[in-house]
DSSP file (Angstrom, degrees, kcal/mol; ACC not computed):
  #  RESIDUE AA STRUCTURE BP1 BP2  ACC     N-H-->O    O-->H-N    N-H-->O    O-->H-N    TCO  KAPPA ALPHA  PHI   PSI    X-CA   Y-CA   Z-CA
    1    1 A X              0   0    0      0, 0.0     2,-0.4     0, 0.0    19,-0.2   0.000 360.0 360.0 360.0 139.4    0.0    0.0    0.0
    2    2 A X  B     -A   19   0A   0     17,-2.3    17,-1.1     2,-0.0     2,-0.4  -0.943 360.0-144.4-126.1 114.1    1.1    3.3   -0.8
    3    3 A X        +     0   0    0     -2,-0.4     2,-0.4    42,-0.4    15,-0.2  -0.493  27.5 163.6 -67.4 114.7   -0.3    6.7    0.5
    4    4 A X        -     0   0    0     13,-0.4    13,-3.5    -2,-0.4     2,-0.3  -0.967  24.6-143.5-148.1 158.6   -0.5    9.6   -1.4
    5    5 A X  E     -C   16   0B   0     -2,-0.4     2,-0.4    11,-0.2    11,-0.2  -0.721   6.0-158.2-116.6 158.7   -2.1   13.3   -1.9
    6    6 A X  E     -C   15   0B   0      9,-0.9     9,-3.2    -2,-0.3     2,-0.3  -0.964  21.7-123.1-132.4 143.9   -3.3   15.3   -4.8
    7    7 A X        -     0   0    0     -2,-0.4     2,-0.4     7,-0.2     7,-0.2  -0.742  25.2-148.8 -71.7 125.7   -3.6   19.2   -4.9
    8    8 A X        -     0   0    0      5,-0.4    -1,-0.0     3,-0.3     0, 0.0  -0.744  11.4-134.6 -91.1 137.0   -7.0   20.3   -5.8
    9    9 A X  S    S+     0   0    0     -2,-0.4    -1,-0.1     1,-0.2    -2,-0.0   0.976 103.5  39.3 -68.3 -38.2   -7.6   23.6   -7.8
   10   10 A X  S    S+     0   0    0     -3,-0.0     2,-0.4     2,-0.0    -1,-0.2   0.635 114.0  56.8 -99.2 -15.0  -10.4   24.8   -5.6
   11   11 A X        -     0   0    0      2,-0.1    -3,-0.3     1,-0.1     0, 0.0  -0.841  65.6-149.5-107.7 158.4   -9.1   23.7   -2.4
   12   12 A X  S    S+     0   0    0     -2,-0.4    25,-0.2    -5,-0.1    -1,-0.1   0.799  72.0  87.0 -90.4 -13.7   -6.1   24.6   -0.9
   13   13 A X  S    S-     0   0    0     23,-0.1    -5,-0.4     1,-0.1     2,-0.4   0.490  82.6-110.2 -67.5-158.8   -5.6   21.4    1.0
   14   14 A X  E     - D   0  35B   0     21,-1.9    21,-1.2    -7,-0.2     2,-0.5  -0.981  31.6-137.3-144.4 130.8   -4.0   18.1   -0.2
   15   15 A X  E     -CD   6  34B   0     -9,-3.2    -9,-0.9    -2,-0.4     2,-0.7  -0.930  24.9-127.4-100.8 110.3   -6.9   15.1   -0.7
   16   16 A X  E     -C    5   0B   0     17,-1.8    15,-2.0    -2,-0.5    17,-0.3  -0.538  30.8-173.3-117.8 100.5   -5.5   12.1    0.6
   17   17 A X        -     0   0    0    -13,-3.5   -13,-0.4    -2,-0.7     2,-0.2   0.014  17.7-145.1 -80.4-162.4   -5.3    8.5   -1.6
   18   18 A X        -     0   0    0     11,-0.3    11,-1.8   -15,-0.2     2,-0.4  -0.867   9.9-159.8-117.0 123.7   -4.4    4.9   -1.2
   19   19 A X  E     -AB   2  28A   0    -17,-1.1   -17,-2.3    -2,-0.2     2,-0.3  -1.000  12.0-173.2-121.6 127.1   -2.7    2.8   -4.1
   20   20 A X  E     - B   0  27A   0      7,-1.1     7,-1.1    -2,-0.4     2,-0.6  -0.842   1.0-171.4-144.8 122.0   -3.2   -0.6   -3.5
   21   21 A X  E     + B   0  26A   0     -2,-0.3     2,-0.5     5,-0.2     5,-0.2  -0.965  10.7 163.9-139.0 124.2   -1.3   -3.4   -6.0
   22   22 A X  E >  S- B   0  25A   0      3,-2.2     3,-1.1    -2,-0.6    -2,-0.1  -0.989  74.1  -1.8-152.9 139.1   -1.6   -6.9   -6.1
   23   23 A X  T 3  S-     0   0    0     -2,-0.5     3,-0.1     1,-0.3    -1,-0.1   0.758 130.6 -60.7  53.7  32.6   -0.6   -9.5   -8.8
   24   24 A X  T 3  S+     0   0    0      1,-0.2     2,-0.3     0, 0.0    -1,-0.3   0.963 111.7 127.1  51.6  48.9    0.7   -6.0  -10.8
   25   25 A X  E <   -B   22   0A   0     -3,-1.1    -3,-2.2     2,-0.0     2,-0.3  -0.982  51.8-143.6-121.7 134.5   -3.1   -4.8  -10.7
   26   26 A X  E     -B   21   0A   0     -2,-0.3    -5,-0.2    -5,-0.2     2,-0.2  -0.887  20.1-176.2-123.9 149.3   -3.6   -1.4   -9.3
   27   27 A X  E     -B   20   0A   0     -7,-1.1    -7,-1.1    -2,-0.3     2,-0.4  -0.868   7.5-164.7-131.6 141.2   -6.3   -0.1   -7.3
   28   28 A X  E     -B   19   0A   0     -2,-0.2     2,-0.6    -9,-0.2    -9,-0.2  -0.988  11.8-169.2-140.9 141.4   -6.2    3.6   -6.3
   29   29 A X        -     0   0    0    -11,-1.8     2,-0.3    -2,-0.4   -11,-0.3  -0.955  18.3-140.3-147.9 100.1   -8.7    4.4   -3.3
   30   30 A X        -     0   0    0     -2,-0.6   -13,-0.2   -13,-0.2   -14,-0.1  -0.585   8.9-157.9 -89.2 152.4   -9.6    7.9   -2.4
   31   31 A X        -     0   0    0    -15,-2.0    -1,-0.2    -2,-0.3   -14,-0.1   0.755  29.7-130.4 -89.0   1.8   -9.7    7.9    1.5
   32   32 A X        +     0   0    0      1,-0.2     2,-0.5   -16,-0.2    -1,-0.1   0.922  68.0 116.7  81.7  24.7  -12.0   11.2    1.7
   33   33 A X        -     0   0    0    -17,-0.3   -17,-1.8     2,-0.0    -1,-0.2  -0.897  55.2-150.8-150.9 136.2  -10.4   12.7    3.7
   34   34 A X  E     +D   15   0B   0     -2,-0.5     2,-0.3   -19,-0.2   -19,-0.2  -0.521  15.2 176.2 -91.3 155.1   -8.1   16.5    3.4
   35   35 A X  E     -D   14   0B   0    -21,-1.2   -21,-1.9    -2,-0.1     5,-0.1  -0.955  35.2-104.7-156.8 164.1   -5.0   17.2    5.4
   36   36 A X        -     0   0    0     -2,-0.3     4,-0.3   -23,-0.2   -23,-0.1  -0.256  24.2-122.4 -81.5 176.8   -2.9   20.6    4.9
   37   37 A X  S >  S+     0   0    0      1,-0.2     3,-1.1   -25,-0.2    -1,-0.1   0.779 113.7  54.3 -83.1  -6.6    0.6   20.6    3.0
   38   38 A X  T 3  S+     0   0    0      1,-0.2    -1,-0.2     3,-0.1    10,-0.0   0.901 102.4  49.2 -84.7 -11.0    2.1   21.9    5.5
   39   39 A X  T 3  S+     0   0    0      9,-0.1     2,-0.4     8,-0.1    10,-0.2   0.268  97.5 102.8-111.6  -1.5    0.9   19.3    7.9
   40   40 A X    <   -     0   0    0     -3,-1.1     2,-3.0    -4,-0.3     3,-0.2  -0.814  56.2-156.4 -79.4 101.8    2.3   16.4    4.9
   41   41 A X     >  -     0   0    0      5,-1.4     4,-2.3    -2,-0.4     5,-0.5  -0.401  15.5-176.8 -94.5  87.0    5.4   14.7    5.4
   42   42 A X  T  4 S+     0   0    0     -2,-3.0    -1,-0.2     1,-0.2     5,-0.1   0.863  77.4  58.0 -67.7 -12.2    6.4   13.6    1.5
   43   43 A X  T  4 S+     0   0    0     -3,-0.2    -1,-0.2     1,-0.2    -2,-0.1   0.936 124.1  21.7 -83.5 -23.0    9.3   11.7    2.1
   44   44 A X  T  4 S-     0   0    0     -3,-0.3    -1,-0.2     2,-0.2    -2,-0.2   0.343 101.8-132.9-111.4  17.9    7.5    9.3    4.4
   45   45 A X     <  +     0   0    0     -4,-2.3   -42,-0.4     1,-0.1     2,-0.2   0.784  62.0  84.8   3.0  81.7    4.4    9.9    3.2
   46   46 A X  S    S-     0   0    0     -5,-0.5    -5,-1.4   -42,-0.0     2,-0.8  -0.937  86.2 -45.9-164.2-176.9    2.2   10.5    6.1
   47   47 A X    >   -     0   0    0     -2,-0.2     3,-3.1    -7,-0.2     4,-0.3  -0.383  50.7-135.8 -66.3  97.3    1.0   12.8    8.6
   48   48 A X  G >  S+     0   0    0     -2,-0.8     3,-1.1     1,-0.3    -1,-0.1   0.420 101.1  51.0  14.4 -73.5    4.0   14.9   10.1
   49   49 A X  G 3  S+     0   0    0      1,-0.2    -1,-0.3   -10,-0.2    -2,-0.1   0.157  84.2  80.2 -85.2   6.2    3.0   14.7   13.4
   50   50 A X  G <  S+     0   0    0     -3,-3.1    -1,-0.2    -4,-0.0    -2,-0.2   0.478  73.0 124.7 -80.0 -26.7    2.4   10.8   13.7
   51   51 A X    <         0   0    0     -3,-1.1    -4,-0.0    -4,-0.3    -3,-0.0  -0.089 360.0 360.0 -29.1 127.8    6.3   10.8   14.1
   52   52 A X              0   0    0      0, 0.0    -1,-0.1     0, 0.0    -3,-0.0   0.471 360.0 360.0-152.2 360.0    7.5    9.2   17.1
């Protein structure tokens, strides 16, 4: 599983997917759910503050 955002033009937020692969078939699974960029950690792509 891989976690990942897209930038929306009308929002300013990041909309937050799932990509999902099995037998080299890909599934890509929006979770619904917005988080800020600032508040995105892209190299480990997840929430910043989930760190421990």
């Amino acid at each position: 599983m891989i976690f990942f955002t897209r930038k929306s033009r009308s929002n300013p937020k990041l909309s937050i997917y799932v990509r999902i692969t099995i037998n080299r078939k890909r599934a890509k699974i929006s979770l619904k759910r917005v988080i800020s960029i600032k508040d995105w950690d892209r190299n480990k792509s997840h929430h910043s503050s989930s760190q421990k």
